[in-house]
C-alpha positions in Angstrom: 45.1 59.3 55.2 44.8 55.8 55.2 43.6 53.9 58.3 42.4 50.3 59.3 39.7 50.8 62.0 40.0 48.5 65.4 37.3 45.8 65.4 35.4 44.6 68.5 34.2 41.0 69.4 32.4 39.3 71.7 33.0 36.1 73.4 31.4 33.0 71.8 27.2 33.7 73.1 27.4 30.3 74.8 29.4 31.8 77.4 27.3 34.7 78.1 24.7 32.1 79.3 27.2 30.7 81.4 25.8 30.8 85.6 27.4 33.3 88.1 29.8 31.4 89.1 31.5 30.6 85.9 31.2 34.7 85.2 33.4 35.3 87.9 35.8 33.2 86.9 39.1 34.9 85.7 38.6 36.0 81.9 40.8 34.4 79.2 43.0 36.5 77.4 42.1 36.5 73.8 44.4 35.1 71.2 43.5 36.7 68.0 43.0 40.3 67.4 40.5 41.7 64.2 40.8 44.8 62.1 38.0 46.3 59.7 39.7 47.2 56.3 38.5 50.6 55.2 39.7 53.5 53.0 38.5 53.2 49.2 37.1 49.9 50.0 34.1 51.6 52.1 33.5 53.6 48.9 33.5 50.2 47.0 30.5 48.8 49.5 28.5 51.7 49.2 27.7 50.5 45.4 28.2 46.8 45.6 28.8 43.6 47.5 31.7 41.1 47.9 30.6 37.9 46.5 34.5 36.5 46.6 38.5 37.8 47.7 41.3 35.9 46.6 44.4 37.5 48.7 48.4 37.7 47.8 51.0 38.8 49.8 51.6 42.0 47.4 47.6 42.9 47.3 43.8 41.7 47.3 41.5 41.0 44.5 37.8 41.5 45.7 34.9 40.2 43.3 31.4 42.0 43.6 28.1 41.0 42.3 28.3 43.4 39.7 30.8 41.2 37.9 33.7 43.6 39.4 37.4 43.1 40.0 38.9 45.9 42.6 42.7 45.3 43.1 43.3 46.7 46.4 46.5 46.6 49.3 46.6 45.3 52.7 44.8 48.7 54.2 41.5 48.5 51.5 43.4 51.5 49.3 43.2 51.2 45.4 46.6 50.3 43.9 47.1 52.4 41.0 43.5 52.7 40.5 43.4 48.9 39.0 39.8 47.5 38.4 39.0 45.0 36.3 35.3 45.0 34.4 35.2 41.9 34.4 32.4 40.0 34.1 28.6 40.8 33.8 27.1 39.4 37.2 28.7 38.2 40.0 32.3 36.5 40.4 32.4 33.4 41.8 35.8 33.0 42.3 39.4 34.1 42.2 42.4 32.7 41.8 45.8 34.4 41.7 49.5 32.9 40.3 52.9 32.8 43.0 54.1 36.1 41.9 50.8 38.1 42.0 51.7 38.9 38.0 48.2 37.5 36.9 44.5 36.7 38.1 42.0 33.9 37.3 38.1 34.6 37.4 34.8 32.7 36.7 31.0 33.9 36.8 27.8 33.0 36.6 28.3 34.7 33.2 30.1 31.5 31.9 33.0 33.5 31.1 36.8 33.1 32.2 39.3 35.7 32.6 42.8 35.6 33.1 44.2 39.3 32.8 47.8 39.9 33.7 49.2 43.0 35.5 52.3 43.7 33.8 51.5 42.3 30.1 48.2 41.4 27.8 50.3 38.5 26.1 48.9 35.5 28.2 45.1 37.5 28.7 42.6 35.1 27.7 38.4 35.1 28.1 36.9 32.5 27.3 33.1 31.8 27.2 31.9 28.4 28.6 28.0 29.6 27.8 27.4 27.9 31.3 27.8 29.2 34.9 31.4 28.5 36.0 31.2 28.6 39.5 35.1 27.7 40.0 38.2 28.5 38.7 42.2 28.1 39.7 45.3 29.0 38.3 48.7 27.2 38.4 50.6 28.8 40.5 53.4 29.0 38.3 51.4 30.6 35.8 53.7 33.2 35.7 56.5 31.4 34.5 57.8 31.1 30.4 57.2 27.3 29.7 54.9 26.7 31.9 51.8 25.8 29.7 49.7 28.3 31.4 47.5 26.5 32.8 44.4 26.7 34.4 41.2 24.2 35.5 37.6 25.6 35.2 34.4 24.0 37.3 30.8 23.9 36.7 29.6 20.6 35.6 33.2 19.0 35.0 36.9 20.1 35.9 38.2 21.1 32.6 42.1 21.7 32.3 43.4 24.6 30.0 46.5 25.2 28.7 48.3 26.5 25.7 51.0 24.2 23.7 52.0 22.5 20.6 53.6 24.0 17.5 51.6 27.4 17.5 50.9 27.7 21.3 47.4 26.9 21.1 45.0 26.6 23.4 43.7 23.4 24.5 41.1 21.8 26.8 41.1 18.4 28.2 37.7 17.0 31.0 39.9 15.7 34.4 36.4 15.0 35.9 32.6 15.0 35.3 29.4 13.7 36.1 29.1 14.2 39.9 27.2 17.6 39.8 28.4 21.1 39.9 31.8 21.8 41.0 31.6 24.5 43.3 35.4 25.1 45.0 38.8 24.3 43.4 42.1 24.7 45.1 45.7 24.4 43.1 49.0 23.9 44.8 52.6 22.8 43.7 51.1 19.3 42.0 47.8 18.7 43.1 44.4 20.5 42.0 41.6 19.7 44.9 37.9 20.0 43.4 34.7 19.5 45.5 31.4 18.2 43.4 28.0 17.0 44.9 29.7 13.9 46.1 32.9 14.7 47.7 36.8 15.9 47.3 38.7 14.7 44.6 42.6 15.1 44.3 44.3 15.1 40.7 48.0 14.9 40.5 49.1 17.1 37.4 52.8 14.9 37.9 50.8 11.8 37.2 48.0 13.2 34.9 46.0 10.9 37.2 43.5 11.3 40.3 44.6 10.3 43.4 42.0 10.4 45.9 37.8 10.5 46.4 36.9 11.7 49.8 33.3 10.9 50.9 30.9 14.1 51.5 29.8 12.3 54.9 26.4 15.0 55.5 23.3 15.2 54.4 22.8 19.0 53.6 22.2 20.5 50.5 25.6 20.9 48.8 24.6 24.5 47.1 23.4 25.7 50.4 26.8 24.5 52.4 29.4 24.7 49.7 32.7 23.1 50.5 36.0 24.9 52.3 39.2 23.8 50.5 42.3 25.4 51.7 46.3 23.6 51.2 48.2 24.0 54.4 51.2 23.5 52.7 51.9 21.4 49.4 50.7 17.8 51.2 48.4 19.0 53.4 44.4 19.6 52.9 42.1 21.2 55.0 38.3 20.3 54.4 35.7 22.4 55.8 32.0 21.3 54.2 28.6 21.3 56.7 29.4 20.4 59.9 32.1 18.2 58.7 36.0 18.4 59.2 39.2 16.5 57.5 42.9 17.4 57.4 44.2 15.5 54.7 47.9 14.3 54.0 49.0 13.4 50.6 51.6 10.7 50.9 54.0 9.0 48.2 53.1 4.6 48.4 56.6 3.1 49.7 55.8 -0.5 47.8 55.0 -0.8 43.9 51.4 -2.4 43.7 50.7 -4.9 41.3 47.2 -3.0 40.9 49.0 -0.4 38.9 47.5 2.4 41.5 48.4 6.1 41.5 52.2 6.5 43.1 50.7 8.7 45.3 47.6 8.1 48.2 45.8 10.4 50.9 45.5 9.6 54.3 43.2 11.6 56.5 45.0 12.3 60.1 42.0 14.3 61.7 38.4 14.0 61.4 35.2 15.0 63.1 31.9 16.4 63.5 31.3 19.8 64.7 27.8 21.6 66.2 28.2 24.0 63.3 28.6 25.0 59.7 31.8 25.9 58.3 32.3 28.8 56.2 35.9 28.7 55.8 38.9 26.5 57.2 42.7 27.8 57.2 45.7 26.8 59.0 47.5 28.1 61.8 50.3 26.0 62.9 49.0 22.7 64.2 46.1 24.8 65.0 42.7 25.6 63.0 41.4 28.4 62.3 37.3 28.0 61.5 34.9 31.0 60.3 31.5 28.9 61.5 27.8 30.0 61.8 25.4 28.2 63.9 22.9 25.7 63.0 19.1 26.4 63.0 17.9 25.3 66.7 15.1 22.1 66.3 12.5 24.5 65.4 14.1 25.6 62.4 15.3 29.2 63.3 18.3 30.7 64.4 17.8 30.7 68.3 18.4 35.1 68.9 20.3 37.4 67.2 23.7 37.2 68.7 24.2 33.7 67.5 23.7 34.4 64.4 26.4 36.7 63.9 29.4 34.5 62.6 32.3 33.2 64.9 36.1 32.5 64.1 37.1 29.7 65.9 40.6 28.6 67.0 40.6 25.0 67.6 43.5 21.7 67.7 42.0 18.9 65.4 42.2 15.2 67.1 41.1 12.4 65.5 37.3 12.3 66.5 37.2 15.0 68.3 38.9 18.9 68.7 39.7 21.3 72.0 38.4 25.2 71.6 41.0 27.2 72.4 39.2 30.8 71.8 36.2 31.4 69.7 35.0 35.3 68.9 31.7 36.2 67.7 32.2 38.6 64.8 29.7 41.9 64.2 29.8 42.1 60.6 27.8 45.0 59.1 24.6 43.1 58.1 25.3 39.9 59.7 21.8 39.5 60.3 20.8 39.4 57.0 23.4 36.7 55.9 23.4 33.0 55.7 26.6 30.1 55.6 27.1 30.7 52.2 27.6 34.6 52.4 30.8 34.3 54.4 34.5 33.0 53.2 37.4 32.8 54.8 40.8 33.5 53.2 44.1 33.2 54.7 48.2 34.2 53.9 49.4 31.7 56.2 53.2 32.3 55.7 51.5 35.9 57.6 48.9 34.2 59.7 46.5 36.8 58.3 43.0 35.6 57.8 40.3 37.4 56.3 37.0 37.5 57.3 34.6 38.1 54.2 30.9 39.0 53.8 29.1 41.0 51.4 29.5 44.1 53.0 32.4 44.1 55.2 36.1 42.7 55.2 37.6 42.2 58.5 41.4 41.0 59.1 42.3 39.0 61.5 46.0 38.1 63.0 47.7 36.9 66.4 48.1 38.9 69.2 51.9 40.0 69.7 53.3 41.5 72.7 52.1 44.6 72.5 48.7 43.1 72.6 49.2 41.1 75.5 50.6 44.1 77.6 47.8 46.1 76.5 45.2 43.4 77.7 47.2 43.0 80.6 46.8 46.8 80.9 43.1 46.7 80.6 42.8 44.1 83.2 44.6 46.3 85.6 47.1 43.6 86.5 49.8 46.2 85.7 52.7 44.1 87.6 52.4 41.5 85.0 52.3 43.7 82.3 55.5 45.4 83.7 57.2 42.1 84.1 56.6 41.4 80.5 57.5 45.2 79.3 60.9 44.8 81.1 62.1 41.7 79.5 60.8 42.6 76.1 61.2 46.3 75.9 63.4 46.2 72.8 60.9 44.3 70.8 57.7 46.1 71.9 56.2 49.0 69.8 53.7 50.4 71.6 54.6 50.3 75.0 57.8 51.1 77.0 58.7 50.7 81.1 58.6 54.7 81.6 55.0 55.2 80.4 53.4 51.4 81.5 55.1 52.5 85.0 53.2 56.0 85.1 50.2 54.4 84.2 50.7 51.8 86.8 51.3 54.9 89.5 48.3 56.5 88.3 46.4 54.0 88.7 48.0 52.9 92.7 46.9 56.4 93.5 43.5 56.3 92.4 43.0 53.0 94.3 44.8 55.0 97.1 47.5 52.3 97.9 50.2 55.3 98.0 52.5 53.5 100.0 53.0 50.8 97.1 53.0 53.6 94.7 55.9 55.8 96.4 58.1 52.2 96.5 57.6 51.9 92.8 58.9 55.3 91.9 62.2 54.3 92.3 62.1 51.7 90.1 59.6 53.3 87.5 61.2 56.8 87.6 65.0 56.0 88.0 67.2 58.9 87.6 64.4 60.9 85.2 64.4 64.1 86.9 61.1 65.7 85.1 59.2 62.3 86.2 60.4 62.1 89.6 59.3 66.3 89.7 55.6 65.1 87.7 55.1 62.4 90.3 56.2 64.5 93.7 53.5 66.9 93.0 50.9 64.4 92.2 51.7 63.3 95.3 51.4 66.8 96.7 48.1 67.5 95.0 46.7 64.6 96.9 47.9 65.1 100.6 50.4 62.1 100.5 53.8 64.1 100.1 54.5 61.9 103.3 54.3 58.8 101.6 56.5 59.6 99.0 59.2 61.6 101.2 61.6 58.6 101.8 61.8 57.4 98.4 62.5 61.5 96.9 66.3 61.0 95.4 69.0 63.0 97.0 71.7 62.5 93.8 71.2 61.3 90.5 69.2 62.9 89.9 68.9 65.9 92.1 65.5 67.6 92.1 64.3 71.4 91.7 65.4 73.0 95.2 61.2 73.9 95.5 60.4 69.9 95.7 62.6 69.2 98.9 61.7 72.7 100.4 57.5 71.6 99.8 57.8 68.2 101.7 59.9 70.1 104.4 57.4 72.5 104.5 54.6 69.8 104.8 56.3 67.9 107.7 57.1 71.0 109.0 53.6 72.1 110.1 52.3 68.1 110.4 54.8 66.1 112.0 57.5 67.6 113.4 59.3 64.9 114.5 59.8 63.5 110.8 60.9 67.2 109.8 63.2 67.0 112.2 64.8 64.0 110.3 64.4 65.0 107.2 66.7 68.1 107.9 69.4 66.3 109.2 68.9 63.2 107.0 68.6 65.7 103.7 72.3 67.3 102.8 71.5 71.0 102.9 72.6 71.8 99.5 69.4 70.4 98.5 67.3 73.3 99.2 67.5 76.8 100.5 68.3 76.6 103.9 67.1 80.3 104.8 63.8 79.8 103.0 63.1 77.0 105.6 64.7 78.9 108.5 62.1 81.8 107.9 59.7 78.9 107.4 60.5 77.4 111.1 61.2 80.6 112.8 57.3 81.7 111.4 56.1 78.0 113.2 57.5 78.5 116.0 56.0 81.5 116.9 53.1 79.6 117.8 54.6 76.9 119.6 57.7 77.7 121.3 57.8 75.2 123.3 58.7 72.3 120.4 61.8 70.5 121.2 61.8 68.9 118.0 61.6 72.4 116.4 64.0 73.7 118.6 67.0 71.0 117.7 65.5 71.3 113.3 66.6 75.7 114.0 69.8 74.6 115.5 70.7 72.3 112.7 69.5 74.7 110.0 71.8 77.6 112.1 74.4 75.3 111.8 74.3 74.4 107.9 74.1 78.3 107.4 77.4 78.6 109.8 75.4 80.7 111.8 77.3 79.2 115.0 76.4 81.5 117.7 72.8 80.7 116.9 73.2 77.4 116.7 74.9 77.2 120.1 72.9 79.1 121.7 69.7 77.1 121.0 72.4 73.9 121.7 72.8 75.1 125.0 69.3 75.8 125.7 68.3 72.3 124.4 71.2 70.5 126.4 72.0 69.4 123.5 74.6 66.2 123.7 76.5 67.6 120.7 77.2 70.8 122.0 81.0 70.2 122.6 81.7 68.8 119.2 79.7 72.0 117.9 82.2 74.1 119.8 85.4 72.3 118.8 84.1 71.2 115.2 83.5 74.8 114.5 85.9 76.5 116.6 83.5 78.3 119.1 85.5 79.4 121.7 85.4 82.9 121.6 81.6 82.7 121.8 81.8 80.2 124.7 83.0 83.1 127.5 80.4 83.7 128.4 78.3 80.8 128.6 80.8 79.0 130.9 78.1 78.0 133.6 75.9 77.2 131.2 78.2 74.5 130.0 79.0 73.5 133.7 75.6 72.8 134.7 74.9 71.0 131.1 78.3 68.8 131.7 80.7 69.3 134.1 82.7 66.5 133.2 82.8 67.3 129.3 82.8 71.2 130.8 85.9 70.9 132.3 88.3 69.0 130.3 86.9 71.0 127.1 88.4 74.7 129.6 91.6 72.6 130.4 92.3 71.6 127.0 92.0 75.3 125.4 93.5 77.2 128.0 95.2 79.6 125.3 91.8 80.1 124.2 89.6 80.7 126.7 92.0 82.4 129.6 91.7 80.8 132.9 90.5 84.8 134.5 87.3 84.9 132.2 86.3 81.1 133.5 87.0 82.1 137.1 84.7 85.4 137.0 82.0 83.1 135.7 82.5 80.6 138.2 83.1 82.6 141.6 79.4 82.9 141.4 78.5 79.5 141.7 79.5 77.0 144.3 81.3 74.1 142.3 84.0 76.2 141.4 86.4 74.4 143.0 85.8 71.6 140.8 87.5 73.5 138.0 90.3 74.5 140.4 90.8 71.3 141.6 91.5 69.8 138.3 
């Protein structure tokens, strides 16, 4: 099955050095999030090395040093089996039309390719008997009428393309004489090239070059080569050394009597930075940077994590530019590799970028939602993360309210705080009856079934009858005060009355003297219209609701003979309860009871 494999960083090494105090401070949420491409690609590596990717939205095209093309997806998995043999040493570059229908490649070989996917009518190789370090295709290759054309690089930028009666192909120099070119970059118009000296920019509207930007360093141009990438079809992103430009090609408002191009460059951002750039793409009015850090004074890398390379995510200013994350990258080998062994490419319509070295090939894009909840998640600061989960459920994959809340529960338990736990379950669980079951007996496992009694639902939803009867049981021998208000808080349907009857009857054979037990039995008796018992254990209580037990229920017939009982409870009550139901209690069975005791003639009286 086919799989890309999670990638770990590390923060940029400079902050591990950082002193205690800065170490506590709270950690910044990342804002990029890397995968390693595998599948057939790991085959691939085990018998070569990428010397060069050119990516598409539709697929990627990896050159090896063994002069190889692999065609691969997204995911490092062969399409259709498509490799191209290519060349016979290593590719230096790719370049690949709008439509993904044809690739461009060069070699140290001195040959050219252009092979199409879906037709051999516009395949060409051509053999410059010269390294060609640099190739790029228009990008409307694809299209009939187009001249096909292309532009080649190693001592000159040479521009071929087919026309004329028979189609022929043709050559013509744009550019020579300023050493190797090394990079070339071809959007909408405008072909950018990078030599020994600088940037050129030729206008193919124009047939005429437009701009010379200064190199500005003073390393070795085949050590550090040069980063071109368009941001769009004005905009140029330079990357060479320690040296940064965004470039913006810009149409001249006046006519000049100089008879200049129509067209100039103006550079918007420039600086210096403290390390080498090995790629440059856009993201927004952001940067992305792959950079590798400069020898220390003595001439070697300082230790081994700093020479692992770092993607850097920065906003350009004019002199100057603010960090906003940087993430030191373990690429298999990285120790072995220099500047000039990484590339960055980019699908910025995707905001993919791709991470390149010889022996590995890591994606990179920004962290969505999901991402952030899960960070939020690994940070335990679970209340954000909920925050975020319920405003955005509908558009988050991975997570969801019902399983983030669990995990938050889980986690409330094993720091102990089950109070704050319990009062989340109503808003985690809802009216899920299998959760609200899960989480009761979590509770129960760890001794805290009193935390969670108030919050237990009593309608939607209603739970198994075995839940309530548990926590009665647990207050029952604990605190038998609360049980006491659970039973008459709880509506008895709930639960089996007579299993928690037998359950109290059992406890209070071994302490008889519980009021609060005593008044729980009398309840129960009641729910089970077991009245006689009720009353009985009323009366022995004193209980205040006696009389409305008796007239609620219709009692009378097992009042007779508790008349003095119910006198010396309350008279008052007593008294006008005997003189109200006269035709049920006859006035004979209240006078036997009463000639015994002195305040008969209370009742008499009245």
């Amino acid at each position: 099955m086919a799989s890309v494999d999670e990638f770990e960083t590390t923060v940029d090494s400079t902050e591990e050095d950082e002193s205690d105090d800065e170490e506590s401070e709270e950690e910044e949420e990342p804002k990029l999030k890397y995968e390693r491409i595998s599948n057939d690609l790991v085959d691939i590596l085990k018998k070569d090395c990428i010397s060069c990717l050119a990516v598409h939205s539709k697929f990627l095209a990896a050159g090896t040093h063994w002069g190889m093309i692999y065609i691969l997806d997204h995911i490092g998995c062969h399409i259709r089996d498509t490799e191209i043999t290519a060349h016979s040493t290593t590719v230096n570059q790719i370049s690949i039309d709008d439509h993904g229908d044809y690739v461009a490649s060069c070699s140290d070989d001195g040959k050219v390719l252009i092979t199409g996917f879906y037709t051999a009518e516009n395949n060409q190789s051509l053999n410059f008997d010269r390294p060609v370090k640099a190739v790029a295709m228009d990008p409307l290759f694809y299209k009939h009428g187009s001249g096909k054309h292309f532009v080649t690089g190693d001592d000159k930028l040479v521009l071929n393309e087919k026309g004329g009666l028979f189609s022929r192909h043709r050559t013509t120099v744009l550019h020579q004489g300023e050493g190797p070119i090394r990079e070339i970059q071809w959007i909408g118009d405008f072909i950018a090239w990078a030599n020994d000296l600088g940037v050129k920019i030729y206008d193919m509207s124009t047939r005429s070059r437009i701009t010379h930007i200064p190199r500005e360093h003073g390393y070795r141009p085949e050590l550090y080569r040069c980063n071109l990438c368009w941001k769009d079809e004005k905009t140029l992103l330079i990357g060479w050394a320690d040296r940064v430009k965004v470039c913006v090609i810009k149409d001249r408002v006046n006519d000049d009597a100089r008879n200049l191009p129509s067209r100039y460059v103006e550079i918007v951002y420039m600086f210096k930075v403290d390390f080498f750039v090995c790629g440059i793409a856009p993201l927004g009015t952001d940067l992305v940077m792959l950079t590798y850090d400069k020898p220390s004074e003595q001439g070697t890398i300082q230790d081994s994590s700093s020479k692992r390379p770092q993607l850097q995510l920065v906003t350009p200013h004019m002199e100057d530019f603010d960090v906003i994350s940087s993430d030191a990258l373990s690429l298999r080998g990285y120790e072995e590799y220099k500047c000039n062994d990484y590339h960055l490419e980019c699908l910025p319509e995707e905001n993919l970028f791709y991470i390149v070295s010889p022996k590995d090939i890591i994606v990179s894009k920004l962290r969505d939602e999901d991402d952030h909840v899960t960070w939020l998640i690994d940070h335990e600061q679970y209340e954000e993360a909920l925050a975020v989960v319920q405003q955005k459920e509908n558009t988050l994959q991975k997570h969801n309210l019902q399983s983030l809340g669990k995990d938050y529960l889980d986690f409330l338990l094993s720091k102990r705080e089950f109070e704050k736990a319990a009062q989340l379950c109503v808003k985690i669980l809802s009216k899920n009856k299998d959760s609200w079951e899960e989480q009761v007996y979590k509770f129960a496992k760890i001794k805290q079934l009193k935390s969670i009694a108030p919050y237990i639902p009593r309608e939607n939803p209603v739970l198994d009858p075995a839940i309530y009867e548990m926590v009665l049981l647990e207050f029952l021998l604990s605190d038998a005060e609360r049980f006491l208000q659970l039973v008459r808080d709880w509506p008895s349907h709930l639960y089996k009355v007579q299993t928690v009857i037998n359950a109290l009857l059992d406890r209070l054979d071994r302490d008889r003297g519980n009021t609060y037990l005593m008044r729980a039995l009398g309840d129960l008796y009641s729910y089970e219209r077991q009245f006689d018992k009720a009353l009985s254990i009323y009366l022995r209580l004193k209980h205040k609701d006696v009389f409305q037990l008796i007239h609620k229920h219709n009692l009378f017939g097992s009042i007779s003979d508790k008349i003095v009982q119910l006198m010396e409870f309350d008279k008052e009550q007593a008294v006008s309860m005997l003189l109200n139901n006269m035709d049920k209690i006859p006035m004979e069975k209240v006078v036997n009871q009463l000639d015994k005791i002195t305040r008969v003639f209370v009742y008499i009286f009245r």
